[in-house]
N, C-alpha and C positions, 0 to 999 in steps of 0.2 A: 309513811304518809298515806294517809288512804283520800281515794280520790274517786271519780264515780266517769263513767262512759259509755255513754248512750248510744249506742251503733243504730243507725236508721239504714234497714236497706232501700237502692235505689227505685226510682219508678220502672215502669217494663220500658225494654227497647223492642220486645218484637211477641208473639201469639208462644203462647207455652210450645207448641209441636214444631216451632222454629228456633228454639234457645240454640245458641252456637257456642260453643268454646273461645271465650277471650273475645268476647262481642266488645266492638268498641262503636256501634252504632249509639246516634241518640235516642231520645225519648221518642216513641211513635207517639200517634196520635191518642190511643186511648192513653199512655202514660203522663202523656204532657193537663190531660183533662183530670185523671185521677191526683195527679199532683198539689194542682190548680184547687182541688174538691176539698182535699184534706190541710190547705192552706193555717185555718184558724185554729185546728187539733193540735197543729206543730210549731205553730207560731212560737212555743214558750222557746225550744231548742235554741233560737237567735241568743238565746240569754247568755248562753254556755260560754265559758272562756276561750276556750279555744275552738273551733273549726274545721272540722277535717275530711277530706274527702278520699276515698281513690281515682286514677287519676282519667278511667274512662268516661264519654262525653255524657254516658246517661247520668253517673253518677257526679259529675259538675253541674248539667243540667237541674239535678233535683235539686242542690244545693243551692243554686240560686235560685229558684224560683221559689223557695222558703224563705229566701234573704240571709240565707247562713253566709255568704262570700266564704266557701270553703277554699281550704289552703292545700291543694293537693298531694298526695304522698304514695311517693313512689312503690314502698313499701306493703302499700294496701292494694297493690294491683291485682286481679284477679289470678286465680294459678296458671303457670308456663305450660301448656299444653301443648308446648313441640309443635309437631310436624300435624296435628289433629285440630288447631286454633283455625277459627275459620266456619268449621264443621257441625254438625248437629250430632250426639251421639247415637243418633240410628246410621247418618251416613256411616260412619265411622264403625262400628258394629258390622256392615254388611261386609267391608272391605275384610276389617280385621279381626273379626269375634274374636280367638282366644287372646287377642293383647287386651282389649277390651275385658272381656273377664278377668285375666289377671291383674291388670290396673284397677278393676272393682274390688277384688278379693284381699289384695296385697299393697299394704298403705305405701312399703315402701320402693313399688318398683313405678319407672316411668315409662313404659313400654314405647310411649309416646314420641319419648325423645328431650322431651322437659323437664317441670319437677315433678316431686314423686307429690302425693296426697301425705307425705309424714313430712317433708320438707317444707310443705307451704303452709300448714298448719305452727310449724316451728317458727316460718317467716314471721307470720303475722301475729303470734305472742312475742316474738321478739319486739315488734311494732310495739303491742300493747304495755310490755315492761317498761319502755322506754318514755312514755308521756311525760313532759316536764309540765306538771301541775304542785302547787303549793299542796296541805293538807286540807282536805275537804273544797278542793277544786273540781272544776267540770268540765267537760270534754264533748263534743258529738263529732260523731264520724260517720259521714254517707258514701256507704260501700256496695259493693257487689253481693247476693245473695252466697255465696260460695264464701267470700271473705267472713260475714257473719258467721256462717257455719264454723269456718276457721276457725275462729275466734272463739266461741263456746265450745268447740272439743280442748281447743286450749285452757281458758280460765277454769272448767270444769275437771279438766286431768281428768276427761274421759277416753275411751280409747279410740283410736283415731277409727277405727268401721262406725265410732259412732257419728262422723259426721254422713255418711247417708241415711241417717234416720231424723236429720234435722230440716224440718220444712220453714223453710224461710219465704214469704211472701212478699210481692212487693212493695213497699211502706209501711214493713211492718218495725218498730222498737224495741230494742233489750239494752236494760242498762246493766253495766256490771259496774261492782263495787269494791276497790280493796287496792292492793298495791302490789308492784312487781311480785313477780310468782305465787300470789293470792291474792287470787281473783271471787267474789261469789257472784251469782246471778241476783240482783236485785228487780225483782216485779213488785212494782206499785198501782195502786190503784185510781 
């Protein structure tokens, strides 16, 4: 059954030089406007069949203010960053540089205390295999920028360093296309 999923990441919860680990704050004020802006670009999304969210407040926030009413999922939470959730990855850095490196260099360790970057990549294509869509059904899911990252190292079976080379923006769109463990990237125009 191939089936199609449109990942929307969410709006900002805070200024790029404050991103924290496992933010569960909501939309600030520029997010809540930029959201508001791109209203009628994303309006078609409502269509989708099913609805999906992860379950932090920015990423319910975006969803309804699009009118998606997403259905949140546990699944799609952002990655367990231990005992460093909370944090900024500079604070985090000054304390601890070499776990920090080595959780940059090494998908599969958590120096952290949480999961590892190869475990929550694995989370969240598990998510993805698992959609109950008919054939040539439709899916949207407004996630965390990290969760999209996820998600395309996954459907793409690329290796897992390559999710820091993946710049996810916020409100930006990827649909993937295909069916449990093949996935392709579908860009339309």
């Amino acid at each position: 059954m191939h089936v199609r999923l449109t990942l929307l990441a969410a709006a900002r919860s805070s200024g790029a030089l404050d991103v924290r680990f496992e933010d569960d704050r909501g939309l600030d004020a520029a997010g809540w406007h930029e959201v508001r802006r791109v209203v009628p670009a994303l309006s078609h999304l409502a269509a989708a069949e099913l609805r999906y969210c992860s379950p932090s407040a920015r990423c319910r926030e975006t969803g309804d203010v699009l009118a998606l009413s997403p259905l949140a999922q546990p699944s799609l939470r952002d990655c367990d960053m231990g005992r460093w959730r909370g944090h900024t990855l500079q604070e985090v850095a000054q304390v601890e540089p070499d776990r920090v490196s080595l959780w940059l260099s090494d998908p599969r360790t958590a120096p952290h205390g949480g999961e590892s970057l190869l475990a929550f990549i694995q989370r969240i294509g598990g998510w993805l295999d698992s959609r109950p869509l008919g054939n040539g059904g439709w899916a949207v899911a407004v996630a965390e920028p990290s969760v999209v990252r996820a998600a395309l190292c996954y459907a793409l079976k690329a290796p897992p360093h390559s999710y820091w080379h993946i710049d996810v923006q916020p409100l930006a769109t990827v649909t993937l296309a295909g069916r449990a463990g093949d996935w392709s990237l579908s860009l339309t125009g």
